[in-house]
C-alpha positions in Angstrom: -72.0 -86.4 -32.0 -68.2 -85.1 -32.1 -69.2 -82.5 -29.2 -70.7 -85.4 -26.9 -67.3 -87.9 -28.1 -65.0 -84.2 -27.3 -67.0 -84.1 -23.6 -66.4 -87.6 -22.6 -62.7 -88.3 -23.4 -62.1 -84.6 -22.0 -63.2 -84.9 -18.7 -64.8 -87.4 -16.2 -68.3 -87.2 -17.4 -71.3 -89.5 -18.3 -73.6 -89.5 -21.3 -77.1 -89.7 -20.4 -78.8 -88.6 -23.8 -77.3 -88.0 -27.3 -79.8 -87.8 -30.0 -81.4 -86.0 -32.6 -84.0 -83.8 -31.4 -85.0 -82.2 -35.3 -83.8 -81.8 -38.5 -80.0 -81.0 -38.7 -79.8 -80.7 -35.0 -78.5 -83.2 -32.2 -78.5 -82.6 -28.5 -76.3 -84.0 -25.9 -77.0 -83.8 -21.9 -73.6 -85.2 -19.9 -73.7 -85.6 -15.8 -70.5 -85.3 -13.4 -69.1 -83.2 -11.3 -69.6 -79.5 -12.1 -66.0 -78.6 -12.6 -65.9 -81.6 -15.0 -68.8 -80.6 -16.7 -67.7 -76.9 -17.3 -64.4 -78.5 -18.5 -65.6 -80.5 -21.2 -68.8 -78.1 -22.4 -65.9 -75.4 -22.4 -63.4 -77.6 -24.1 -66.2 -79.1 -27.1 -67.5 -75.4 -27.6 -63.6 -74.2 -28.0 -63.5 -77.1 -30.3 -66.4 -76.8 -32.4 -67.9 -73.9 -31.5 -69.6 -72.9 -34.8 -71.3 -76.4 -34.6 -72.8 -75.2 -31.3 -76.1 -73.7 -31.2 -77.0 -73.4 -27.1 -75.5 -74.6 -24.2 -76.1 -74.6 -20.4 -75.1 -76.2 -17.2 -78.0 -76.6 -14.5 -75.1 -77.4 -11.2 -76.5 -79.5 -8.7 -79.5 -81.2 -10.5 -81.1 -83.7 -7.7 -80.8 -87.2 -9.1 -84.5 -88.1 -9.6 -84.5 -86.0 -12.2 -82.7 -88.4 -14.5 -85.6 -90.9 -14.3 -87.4 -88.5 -16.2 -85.5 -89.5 -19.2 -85.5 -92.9 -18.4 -82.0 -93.3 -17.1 -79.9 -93.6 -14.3 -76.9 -91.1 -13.5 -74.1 -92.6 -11.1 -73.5 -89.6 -8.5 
């Protein structure tokens, strides 16, 4: 939860999940602009990085995809 609050106050992003997805572990997926995305992944992991288990950035993801998860992402 501090990563996903470090991503959105560092950068123009959006949440579009933040949960827990097992015991003792919590995953955040954020949508923006791929240099703001970078910036804040970069920015959380710098601040908690021994926190951080995985992390990747898919660039360009077509916007259906969000439906998916049963949201909607601004683009």
């Amino acid at each position: 939860m501090h990563a996903s609050d470090i991503m959105l106050k560092t950068a123009d992003v959006e949440l579009v999940i933040s949960r827990t997805i097992c015991s003792g572990k919590y995953m955040s997926i954020i949508g923006g602009d791929v240099a703001a995305v970078r910036s804040s992944v970069e920015t959380a992991i710098d601040t908690i990085g021994f926190g951080v288990i995985d992390y990747f950035i898919i660039p360009n993801v077509h916007p259906d995809i969000f439906s998916c998860t049963g949201r909607t992402f601004r683009s």
